[in-house]
Every structure is written in C-alpha cells, then in structure tokens.
N, C-alpha and C positions, 0 to 999 in steps of 0.2 A: 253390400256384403251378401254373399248368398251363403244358404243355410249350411254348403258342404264344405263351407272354410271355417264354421264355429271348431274352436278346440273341441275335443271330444269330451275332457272335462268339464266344460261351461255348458256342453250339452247335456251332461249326466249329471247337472246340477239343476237345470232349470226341469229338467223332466222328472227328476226325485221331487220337485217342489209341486208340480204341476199334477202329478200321477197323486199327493198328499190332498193336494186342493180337488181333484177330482171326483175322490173316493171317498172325501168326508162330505164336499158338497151333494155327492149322489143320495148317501144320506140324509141327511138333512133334507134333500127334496122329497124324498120315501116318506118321511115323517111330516111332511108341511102339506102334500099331498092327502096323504092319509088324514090329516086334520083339517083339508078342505080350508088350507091356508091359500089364495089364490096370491097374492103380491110374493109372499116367501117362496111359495113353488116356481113364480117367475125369475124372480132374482137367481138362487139356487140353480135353475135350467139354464140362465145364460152363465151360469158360472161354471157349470159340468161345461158346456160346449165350447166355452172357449180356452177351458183347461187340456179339453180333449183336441182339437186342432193344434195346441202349441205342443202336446205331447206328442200324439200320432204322427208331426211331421219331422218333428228329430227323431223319433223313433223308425218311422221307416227310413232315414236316410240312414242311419247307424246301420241297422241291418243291410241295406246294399253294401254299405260300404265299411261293414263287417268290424266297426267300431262297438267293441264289449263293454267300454263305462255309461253310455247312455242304455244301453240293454238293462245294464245291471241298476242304474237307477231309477228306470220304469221296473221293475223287480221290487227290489228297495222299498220304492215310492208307494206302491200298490199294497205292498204289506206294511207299510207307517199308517199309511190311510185308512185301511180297513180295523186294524187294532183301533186308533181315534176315534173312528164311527162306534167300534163294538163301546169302546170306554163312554160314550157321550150318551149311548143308548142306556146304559144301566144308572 
C-alpha cells in the first residue's frame, strides 16, 4: 500500500497521535537531558524520531495533495502535546 491511498481520515488520525507522542516525548527528553539521565534521553530520542518520520511523511503528502484532516491533526496533535508536556512539567 503506498502512503497516497491511506484515507485522509486514518491519516489525520495516526498523525494527531504521533504529533501527541512527539511533543510530550520531546519533553521528557529536555528534562532527562537536563537531569543527565543518559538511557531516558535515549529511549525519549528514538521515540521523538520515530514519531517525527511517521508524522512528517503524512504530513507532507497531505499538503501535496492538499488533504486538510491530516493538516489539521498535526495542528491538533501539536497543541494536545504541548498542553501534556506544560501539565507534566508543573
């Protein structure tokens, strides 16, 4: 299956999910870093990176091909996940 036949919906679903898990992992590495956590910085880094290649490649095929629900759930997603971080922080 190639990525430009996923529904646009199942796309603007896995990238709201992905853009949540990215934004909180990014987090969580800022702070595992800062605590010279060296295993938590790791884990945390491959999980940014592989949140960000599942997102970035629906998300740029959305925008070629001018698909608005995967836009709007890297939107979405980006704003769940930074409210989660700010909540986890305090």
């Amino acid at each position: 299956m190639d990525i430009s036949e996923l529904n646009p919906w199942l796309s603007a679903m896995i990238v709201l999910f992905t853009q949540i898990v990215f934004l909180y992992a990014r987090t969580l590495n800022v702070i595992y870093t800062a605590e010279r956590k060296l295993i938590q910085t790791l884990v945390s880094g491959n999980i940014i990176g592989i949140a960000w290649l599942i997102s970035i490649s629906l998300g740029v095929n959305a925008l070629m091909t001018l698909q608005w629900q995967p836009i709007a759930g890297h939107l979405i997603g980006g704003s769940v996940g930074v409210i989660m971080a700010f909540r986890r922080k305090s």
